[in-house]
KOLBAPA-854193 format. One record per residue (C-alpha): residue number from 1; residue in one letter; y, z, x. Coordinates in Angstrom, 1 decimal, decimal comma. Layout:
BEGIN
{lolo NUM "a" {Y Z X}} ...
END
This chain:
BEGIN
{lolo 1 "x" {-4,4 -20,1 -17,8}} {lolo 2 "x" {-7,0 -18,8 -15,8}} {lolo 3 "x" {-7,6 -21,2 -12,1}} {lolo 4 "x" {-11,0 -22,5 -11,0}} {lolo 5 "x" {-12,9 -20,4 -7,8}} {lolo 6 "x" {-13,7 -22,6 -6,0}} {lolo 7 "x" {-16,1 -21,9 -3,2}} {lolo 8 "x" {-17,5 -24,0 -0,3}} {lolo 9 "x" {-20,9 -23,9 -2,2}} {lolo 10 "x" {-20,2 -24,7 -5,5}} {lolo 11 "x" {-17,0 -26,3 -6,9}} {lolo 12 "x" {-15,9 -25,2 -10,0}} {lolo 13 "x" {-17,7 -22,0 -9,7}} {lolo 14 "x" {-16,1 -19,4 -11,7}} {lolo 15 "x" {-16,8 -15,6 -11,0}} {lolo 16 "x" {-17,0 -13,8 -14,1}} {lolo 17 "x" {-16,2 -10,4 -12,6}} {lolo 18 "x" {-13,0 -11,7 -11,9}} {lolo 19 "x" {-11,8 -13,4 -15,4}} {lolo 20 "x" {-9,0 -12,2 -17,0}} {lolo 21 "x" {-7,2 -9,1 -15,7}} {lolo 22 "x" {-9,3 -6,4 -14,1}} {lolo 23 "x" {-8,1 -2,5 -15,3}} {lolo 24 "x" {-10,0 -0,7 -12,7}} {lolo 25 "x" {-7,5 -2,3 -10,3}} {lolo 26 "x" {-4,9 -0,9 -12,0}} {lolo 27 "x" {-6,9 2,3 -11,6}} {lolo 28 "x" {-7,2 2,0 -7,8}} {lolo 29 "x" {-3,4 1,5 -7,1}} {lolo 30 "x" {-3,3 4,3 -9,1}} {lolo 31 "x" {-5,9 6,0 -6,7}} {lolo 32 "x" {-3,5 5,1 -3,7}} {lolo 33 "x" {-0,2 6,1 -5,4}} {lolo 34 "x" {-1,8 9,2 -6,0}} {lolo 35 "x" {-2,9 10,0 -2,4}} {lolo 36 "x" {0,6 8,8 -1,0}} {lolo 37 "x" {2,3 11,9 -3,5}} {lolo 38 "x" {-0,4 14,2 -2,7}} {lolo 39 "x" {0,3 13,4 1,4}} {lolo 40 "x" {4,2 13,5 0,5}} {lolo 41 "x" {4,2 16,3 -1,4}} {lolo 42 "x" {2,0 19,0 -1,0}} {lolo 43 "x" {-0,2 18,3 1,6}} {lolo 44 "x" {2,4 17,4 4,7}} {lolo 45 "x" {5,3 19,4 3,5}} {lolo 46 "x" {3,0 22,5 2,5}} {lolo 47 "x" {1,6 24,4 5,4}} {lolo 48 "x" {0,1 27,3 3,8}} {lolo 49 "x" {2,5 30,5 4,6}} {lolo 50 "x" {3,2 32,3 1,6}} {lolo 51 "x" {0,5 30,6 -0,5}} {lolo 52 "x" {-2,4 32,0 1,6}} {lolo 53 "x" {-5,2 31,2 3,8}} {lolo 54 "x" {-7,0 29,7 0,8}} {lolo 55 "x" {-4,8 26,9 0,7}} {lolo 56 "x" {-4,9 26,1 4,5}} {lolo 57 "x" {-8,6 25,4 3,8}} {lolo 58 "x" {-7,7 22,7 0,6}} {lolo 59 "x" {-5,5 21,2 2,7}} {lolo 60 "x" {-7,6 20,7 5,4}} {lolo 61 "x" {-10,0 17,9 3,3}} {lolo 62 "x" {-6,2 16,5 2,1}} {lolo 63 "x" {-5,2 15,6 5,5}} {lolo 64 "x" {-6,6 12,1 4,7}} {lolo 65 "x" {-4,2 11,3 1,8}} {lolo 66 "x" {-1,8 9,2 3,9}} {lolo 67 "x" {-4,1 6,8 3,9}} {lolo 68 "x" {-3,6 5,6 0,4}} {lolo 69 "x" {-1,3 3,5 2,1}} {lolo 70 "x" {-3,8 1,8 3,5}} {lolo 71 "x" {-5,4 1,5 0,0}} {lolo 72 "x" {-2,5 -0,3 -1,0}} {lolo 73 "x" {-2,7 -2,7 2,1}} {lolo 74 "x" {-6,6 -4,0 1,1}} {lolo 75 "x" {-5,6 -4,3 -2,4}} {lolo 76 "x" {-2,8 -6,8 -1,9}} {lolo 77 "x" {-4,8 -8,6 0,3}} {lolo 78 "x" {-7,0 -8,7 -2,2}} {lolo 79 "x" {-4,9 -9,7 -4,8}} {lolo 80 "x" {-2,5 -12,1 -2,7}} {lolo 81 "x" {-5,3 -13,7 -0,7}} {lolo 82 "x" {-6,9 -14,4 -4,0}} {lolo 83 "x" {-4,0 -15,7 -6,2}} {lolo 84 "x" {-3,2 -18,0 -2,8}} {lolo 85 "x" {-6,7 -19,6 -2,3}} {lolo 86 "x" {-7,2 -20,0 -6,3}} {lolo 87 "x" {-3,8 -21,9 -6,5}} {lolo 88 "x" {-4,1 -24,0 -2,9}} {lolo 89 "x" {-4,1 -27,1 -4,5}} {lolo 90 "x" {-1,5 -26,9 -7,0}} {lolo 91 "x" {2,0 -28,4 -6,9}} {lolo 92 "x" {3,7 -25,8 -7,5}} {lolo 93 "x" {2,0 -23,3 -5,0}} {lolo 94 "x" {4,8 -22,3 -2,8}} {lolo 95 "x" {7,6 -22,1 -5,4}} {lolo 96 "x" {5,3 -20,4 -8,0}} {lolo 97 "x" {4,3 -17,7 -5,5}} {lolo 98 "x" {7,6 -16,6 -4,4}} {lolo 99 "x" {9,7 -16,7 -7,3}} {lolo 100 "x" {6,8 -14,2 -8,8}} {lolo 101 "x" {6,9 -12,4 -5,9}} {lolo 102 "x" {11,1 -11,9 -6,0}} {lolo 103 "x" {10,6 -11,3 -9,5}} {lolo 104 "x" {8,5 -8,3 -8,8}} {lolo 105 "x" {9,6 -7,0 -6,1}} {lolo 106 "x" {13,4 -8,1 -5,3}} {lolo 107 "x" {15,2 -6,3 -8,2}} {lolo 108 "x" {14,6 -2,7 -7,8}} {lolo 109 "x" {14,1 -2,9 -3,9}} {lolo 110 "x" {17,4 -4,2 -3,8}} {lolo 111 "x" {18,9 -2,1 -6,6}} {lolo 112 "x" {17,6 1,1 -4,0}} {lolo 113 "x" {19,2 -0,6 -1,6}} {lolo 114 "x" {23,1 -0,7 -3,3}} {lolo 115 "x" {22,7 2,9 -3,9}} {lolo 116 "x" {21,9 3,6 -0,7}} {lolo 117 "x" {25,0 1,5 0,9}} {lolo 118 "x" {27,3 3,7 -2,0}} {lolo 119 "x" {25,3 6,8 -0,4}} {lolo 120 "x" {26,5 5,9 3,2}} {lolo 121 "x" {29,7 5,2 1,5}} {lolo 122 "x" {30,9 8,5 0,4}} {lolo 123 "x" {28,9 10,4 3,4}} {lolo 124 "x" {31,0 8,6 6,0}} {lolo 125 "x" {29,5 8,4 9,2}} {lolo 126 "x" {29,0 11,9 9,9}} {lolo 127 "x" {26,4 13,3 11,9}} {lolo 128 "x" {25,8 16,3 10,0}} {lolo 129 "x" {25,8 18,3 6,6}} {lolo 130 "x" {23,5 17,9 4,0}} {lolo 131 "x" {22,7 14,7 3,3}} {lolo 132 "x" {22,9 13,3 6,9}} {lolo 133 "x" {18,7 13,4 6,5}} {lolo 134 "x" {18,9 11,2 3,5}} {lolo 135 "x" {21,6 8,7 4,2}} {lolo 136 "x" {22,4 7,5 7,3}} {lolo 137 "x" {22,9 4,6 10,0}} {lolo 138 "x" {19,7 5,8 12,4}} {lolo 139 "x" {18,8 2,2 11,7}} {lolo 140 "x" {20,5 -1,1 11,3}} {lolo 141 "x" {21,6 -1,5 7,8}} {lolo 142 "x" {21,2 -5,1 7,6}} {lolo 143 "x" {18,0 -4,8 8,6}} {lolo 144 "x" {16,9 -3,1 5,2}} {lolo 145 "x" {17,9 -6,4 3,2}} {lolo 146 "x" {16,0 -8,5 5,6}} {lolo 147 "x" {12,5 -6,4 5,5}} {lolo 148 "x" {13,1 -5,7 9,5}} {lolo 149 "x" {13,0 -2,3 9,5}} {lolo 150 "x" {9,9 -1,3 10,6}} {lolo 151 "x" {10,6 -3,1 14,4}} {lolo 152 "x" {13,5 -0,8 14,6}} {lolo 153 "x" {11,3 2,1 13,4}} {lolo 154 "x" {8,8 1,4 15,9}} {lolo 155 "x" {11,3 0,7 18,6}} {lolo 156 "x" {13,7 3,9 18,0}} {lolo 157 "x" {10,3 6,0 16,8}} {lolo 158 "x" {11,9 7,1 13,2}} {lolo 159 "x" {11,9 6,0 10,1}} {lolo 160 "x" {15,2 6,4 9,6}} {lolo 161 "x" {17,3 7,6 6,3}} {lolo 162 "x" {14,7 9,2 4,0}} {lolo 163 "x" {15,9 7,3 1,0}} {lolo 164 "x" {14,5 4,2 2,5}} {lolo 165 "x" {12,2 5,6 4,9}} {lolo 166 "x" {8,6 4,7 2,9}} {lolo 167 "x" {9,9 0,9 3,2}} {lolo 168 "x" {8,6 0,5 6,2}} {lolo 169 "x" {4,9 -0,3 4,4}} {lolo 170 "x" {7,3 -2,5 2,3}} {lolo 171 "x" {8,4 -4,7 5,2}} {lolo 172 "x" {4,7 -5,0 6,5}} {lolo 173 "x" {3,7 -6,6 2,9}} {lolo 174 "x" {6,6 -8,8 2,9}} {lolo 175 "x" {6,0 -10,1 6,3}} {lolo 176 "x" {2,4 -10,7 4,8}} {lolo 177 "x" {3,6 -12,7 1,9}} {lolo 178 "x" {5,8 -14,9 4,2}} {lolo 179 "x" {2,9 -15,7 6,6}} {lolo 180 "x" {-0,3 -15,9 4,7}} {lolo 181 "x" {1,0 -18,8 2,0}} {lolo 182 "x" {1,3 -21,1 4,6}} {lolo 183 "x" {-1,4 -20,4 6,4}} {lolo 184 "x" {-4,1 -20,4 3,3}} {lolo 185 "x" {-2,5 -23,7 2,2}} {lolo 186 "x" {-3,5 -25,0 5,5}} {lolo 187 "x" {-7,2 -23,6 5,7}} {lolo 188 "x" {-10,2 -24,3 4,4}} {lolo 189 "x" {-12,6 -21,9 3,1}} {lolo 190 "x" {-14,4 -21,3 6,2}} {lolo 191 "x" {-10,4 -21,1 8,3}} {lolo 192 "x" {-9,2 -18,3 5,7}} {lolo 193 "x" {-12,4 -16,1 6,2}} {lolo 194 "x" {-12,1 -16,7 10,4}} {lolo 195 "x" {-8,7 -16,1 9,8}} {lolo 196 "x" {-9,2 -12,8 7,9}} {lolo 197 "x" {-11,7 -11,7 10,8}} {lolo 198 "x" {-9,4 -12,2 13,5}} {lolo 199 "x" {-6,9 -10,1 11,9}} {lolo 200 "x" {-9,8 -7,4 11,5}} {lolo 201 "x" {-10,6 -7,8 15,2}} {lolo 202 "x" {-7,1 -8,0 16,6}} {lolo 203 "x" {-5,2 -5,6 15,2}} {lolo 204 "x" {-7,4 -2,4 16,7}} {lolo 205 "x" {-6,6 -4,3 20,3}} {lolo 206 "x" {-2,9 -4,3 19,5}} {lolo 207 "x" {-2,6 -0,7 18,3}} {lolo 208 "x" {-4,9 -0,2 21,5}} {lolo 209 "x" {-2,3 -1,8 23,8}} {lolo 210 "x" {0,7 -0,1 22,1}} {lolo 211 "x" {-1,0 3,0 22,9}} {lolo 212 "x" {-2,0 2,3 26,4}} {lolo 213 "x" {1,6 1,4 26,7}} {lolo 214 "x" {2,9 5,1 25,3}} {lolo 215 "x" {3,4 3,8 22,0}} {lolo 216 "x" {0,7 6,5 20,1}} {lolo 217 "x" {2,1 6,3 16,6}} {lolo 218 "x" {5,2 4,4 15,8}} {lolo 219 "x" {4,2 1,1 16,5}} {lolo 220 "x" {0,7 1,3 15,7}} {lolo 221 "x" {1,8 2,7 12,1}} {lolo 222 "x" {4,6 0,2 11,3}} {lolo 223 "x" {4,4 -2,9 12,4}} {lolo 224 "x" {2,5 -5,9 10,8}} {lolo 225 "x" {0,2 -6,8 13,4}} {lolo 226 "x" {-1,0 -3,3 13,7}} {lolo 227 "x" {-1,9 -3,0 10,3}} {lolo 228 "x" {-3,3 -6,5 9,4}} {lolo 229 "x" {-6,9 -5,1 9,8}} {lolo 230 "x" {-6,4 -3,5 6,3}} {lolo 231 "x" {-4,9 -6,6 4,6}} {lolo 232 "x" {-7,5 -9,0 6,2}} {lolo 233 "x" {-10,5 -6,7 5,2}} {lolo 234 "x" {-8,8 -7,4 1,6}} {lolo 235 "x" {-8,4 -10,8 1,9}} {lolo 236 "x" {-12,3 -11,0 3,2}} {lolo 237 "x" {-13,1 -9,6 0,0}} {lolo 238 "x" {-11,2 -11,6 -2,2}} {lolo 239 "x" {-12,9 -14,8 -0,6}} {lolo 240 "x" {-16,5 -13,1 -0,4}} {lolo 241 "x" {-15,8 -13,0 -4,4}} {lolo 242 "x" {-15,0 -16,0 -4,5}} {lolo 243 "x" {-18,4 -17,8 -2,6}} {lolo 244 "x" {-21,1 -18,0 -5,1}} {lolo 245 "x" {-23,7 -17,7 -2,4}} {lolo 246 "x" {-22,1 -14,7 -0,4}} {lolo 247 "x" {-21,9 -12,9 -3,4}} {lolo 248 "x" {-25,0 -13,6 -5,3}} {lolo 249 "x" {-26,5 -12,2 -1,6}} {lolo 250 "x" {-24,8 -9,0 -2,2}} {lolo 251 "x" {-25,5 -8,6 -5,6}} {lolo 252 "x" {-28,7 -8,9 -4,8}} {lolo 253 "x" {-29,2 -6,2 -2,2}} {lolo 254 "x" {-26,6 -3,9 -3,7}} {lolo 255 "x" {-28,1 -1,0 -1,2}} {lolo 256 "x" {-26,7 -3,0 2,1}} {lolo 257 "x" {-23,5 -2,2 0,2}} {lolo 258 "x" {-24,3 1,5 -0,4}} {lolo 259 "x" {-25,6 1,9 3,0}} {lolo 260 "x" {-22,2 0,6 4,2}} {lolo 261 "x" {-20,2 3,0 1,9}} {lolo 262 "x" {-22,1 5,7 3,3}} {lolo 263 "x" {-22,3 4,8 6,6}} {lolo 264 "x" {-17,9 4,3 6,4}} {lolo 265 "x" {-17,3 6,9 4,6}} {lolo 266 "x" {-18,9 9,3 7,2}} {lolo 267 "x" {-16,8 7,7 9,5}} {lolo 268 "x" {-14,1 8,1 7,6}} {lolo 269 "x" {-14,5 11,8 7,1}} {lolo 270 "x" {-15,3 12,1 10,5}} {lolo 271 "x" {-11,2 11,5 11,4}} {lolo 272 "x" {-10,7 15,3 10,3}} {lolo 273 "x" {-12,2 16,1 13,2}} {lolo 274 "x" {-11,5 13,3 16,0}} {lolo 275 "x" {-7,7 13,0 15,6}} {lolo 276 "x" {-7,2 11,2 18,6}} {lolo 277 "x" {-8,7 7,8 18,1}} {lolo 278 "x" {-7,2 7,9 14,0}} {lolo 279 "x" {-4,3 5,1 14,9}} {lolo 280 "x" {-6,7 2,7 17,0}} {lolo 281 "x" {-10,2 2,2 15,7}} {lolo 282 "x" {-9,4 5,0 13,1}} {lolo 283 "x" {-7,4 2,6 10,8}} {lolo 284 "x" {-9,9 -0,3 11,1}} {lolo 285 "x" {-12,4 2,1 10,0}} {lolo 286 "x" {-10,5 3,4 6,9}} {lolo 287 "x" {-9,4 -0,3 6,2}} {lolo 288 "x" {-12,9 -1,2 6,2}} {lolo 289 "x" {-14,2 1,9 3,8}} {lolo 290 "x" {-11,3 0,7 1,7}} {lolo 291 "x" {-12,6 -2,3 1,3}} {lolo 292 "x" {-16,3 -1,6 0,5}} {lolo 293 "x" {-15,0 0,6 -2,1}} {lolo 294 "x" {-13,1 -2,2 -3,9}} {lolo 295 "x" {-15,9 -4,9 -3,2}} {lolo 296 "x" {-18,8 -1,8 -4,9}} {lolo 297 "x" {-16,0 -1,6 -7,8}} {lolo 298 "x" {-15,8 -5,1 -8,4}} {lolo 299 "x" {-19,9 -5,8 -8,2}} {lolo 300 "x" {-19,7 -2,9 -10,7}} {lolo 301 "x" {-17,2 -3,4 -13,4}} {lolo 302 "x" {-17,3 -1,9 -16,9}} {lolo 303 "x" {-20,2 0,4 -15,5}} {lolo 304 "x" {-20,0 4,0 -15,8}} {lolo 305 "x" {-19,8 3,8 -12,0}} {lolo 306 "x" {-15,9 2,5 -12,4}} {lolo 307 "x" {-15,5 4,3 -15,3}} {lolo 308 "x" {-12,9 6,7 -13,5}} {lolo 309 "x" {-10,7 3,6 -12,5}} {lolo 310 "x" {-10,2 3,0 -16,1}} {lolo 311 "x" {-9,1 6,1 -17,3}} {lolo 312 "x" {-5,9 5,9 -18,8}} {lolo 313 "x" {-4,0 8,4 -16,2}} {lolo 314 "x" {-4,7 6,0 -13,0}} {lolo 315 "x" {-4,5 2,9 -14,8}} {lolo 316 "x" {-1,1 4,3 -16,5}} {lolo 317 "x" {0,0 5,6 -12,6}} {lolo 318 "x" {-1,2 2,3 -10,9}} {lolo 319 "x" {1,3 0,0 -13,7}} {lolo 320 "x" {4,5 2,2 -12,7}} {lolo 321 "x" {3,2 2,4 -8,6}} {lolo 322 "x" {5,9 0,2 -6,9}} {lolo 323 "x" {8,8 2,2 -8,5}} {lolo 324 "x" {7,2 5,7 -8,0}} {lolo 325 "x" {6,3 4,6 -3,9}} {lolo 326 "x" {10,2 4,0 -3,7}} {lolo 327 "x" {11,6 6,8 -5,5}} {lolo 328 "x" {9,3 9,9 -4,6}} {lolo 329 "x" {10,8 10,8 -1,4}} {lolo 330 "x" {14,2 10,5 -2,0}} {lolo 331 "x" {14,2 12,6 -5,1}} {lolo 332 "x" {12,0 15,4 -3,5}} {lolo 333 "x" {14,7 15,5 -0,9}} {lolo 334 "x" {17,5 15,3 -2,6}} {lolo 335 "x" {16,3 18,5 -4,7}} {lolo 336 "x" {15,1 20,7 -2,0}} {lolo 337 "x" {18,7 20,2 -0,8}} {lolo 338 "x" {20,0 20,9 -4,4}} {lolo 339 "x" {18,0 24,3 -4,4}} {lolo 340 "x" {17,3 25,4 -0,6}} {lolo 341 "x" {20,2 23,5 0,9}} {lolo 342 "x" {17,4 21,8 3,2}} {lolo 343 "x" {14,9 19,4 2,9}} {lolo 344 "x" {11,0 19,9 2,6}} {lolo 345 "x" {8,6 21,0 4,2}} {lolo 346 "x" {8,9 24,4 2,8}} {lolo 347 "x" {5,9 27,3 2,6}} {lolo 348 "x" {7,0 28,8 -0,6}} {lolo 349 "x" {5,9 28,5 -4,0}} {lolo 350 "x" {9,7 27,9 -5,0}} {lolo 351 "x" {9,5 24,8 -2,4}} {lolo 352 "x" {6,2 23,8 -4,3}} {lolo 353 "x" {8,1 24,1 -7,9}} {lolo 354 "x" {10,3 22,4 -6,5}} {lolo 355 "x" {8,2 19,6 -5,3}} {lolo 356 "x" {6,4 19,3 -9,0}} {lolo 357 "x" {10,0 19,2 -11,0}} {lolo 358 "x" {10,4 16,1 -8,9}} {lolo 359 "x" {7,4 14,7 -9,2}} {lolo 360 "x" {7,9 14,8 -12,9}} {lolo 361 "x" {11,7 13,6 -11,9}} {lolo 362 "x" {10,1 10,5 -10,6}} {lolo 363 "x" {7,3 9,7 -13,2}} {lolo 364 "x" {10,1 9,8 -16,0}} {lolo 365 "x" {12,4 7,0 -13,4}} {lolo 366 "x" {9,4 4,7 -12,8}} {lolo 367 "x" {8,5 5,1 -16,4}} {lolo 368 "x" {12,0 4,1 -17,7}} {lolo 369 "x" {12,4 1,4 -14,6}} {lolo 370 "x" {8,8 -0,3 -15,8}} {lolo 371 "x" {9,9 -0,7 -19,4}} {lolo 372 "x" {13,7 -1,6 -18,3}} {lolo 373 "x" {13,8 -3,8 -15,7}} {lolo 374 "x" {10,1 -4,5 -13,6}} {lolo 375 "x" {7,8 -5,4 -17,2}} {lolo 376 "x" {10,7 -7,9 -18,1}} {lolo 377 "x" {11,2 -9,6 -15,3}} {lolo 378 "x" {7,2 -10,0 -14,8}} {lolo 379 "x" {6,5 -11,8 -17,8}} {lolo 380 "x" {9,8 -13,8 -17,3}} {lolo 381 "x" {8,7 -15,1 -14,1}} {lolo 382 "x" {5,2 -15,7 -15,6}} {lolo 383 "x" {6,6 -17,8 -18,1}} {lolo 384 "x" {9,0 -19,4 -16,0}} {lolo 385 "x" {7,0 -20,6 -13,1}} {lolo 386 "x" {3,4 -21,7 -13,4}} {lolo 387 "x" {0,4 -23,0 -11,1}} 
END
């Protein structure tokens, strides 16, 4: 059953961009999973070498694809923010919304997790040979369980045993699902947008301070409060949609919008060349282009305009996301050891064969693990527990 929007304007205002479930979304999770592999993959563990100056020059306008996990981070504040304010008032709010959420995202998380403890298992606690890169104790194991280890990523400046080390963007969102319920339950309308703005404003000032400190990249990149700027630009969206009057306004003067894209993605381009400011005001920046690209999506759906976030491919990539994020690192490691005896980065075109038999290694697990186990447990816990 769809809920009511409800905006401080008009109750019982329904926005009909946002009935029923929205493909292109689909298609720009599929956009950020795709930039995550394409950082992962080619364009951090490929430096050119034996593939020739003409790559060195593709690479150069790829050395912004780590910021599809920033993508992710506006989206599920857009989504989350959303579902929260929709179902404030219901009874069920706080057991409805995290029964889904450990529905979705406790079963394979944790399933990685056992294989990772039988990993440490037969590699002993050795400090070398093969797989030392992929399973080890650099980092409390408990604290994988508990969705702590991105403080002892920042803290020891690693990200620890590379079967687990993208979780660290994991733990951020978890963190965000255990504070924002509460808090949007609490707040009015005008409270969650002040709310999302202060998140926008403060997090730049923390990564600020942890750089001023010495901290330049761990704890700016990995810790909740450094990256909140992303999820609160999503969650300002999501409640922008949601105010008849704010949105009618921008509908209306649909070039403000443009102008911003612009304007943002200039700025965003602009990080190729001014590296050193990327992990303080740089983020806030690509959060907020980000943003403005979801919010020009949404004003625009089912125009030819969006047309490439319905395409099958990134709608298709965007469904099987979660499990691909988790397994793409691991696997390419695991089989640059299998073949090389060493880990990626590697310069060779074997290295890059390599790199695409896993990638198709890890479309074919998330494909099986999204029929097996993820769509299952989604519509059980949709059936189950209701708003």
């Amino acid at each position: 059953m769809q809920q009511t929007l409800i905006s401080p304007n008009t109750r019982n205002w329904r926005n009909p961009s946002l009935v029923g479930r929205i493909p292109e979304l689909d298609g720009i999770r599929g956009v950020a999973i795709l930039l995550v592999l394409v950082w992962h993959y080619f364009a951090q563990s490929q430096r050119g070498g034996a593939l020739g100056s003409w790559l060195a020059y593709l690479l150069a306008a790829l050395r912004l694809t780590w910021t599809g996990v920033d993508l992710f981070f506006v989206l599920s504040g857009f989504l989350i923010g959303g579902i929260l304010y929709d179902a404030k008032n219901s009874s069920n709010y706080y057991r409805t919304f995290y029964f889904r959420r450990i529905f979705r995202i406790f079963p394979l998380y944790f399933i990685w997790v056992a294989v990772f403890a039988l990993g440490l298992f037969f590699v002993g606690g050795q400090n070398s040979g093969p797989f030392r890169e992929v399973f080890n104790r650099v980092l409390p194991v408990w604290s994988y369980p508990l969705f702590l280890q991105n403080f002892f990523m920042a803290s020891r400046q690693t990200f620890g045993a590379e079967w687990l080390g993208v979780t660290w963007s994991l733990a951020v969102e978890e963190q965000f699902y255990f504070l924002l319920p509460s808090l949007v339950h609490r707040l009015s309308y005008r409270g969650i947008v002040i709310l999302a703005a202060a998140s926008i404003i403060i997090a730049p000032i923390v990564r600020l301070s942890l750089a001023l400190s010495g901290d330049l990249y761990w704890g700016t990149y990995t810790l909740l409060f450094s990256r909140m700027d992303a999820l609160g630009f999503g969650v300002l969206v999501a409640m922008v949609c949601r105010n008849r009057e704010a949105w009618e306004w921008l509908v209306s003067r649909r070039r403000i919008v443009y102008a911003a894209f612009l304007l943002l993605g200039c700025g965003f381009l602009l990080q190729l060349r001014f590296q050193r400011p990327q992990y303080t005001i740089g983020l806030t920046c690509i959060g907020a282009f980000y943003a403005v690209l979801l919010l020009l999506t949404i004003m625009h759906l089912g125009s030819s305009g969006t047309k490439i976030f319905r395409s099958r491919v990134l709608v298709n990539l965007g469904t099987v996301a979660y499990a691909v994020y988790i397994f793409h690192g691991p696997v390419n490691t695991l089989l640059h050891f299998a073949f090389f005896g060493s880990g990626p980065p590697g310069s060779s075109l074997s290295s890059l064969a390599v790199s695409l038999f896993s990638l198709a290694i890890v479309m074919l697990l998330a494909a099986l693990s999204w029929r097996v186990l993820e769509k299952p447990l989604i519509r059980h816990a949709h059936a189950a527990y209701h708003y």
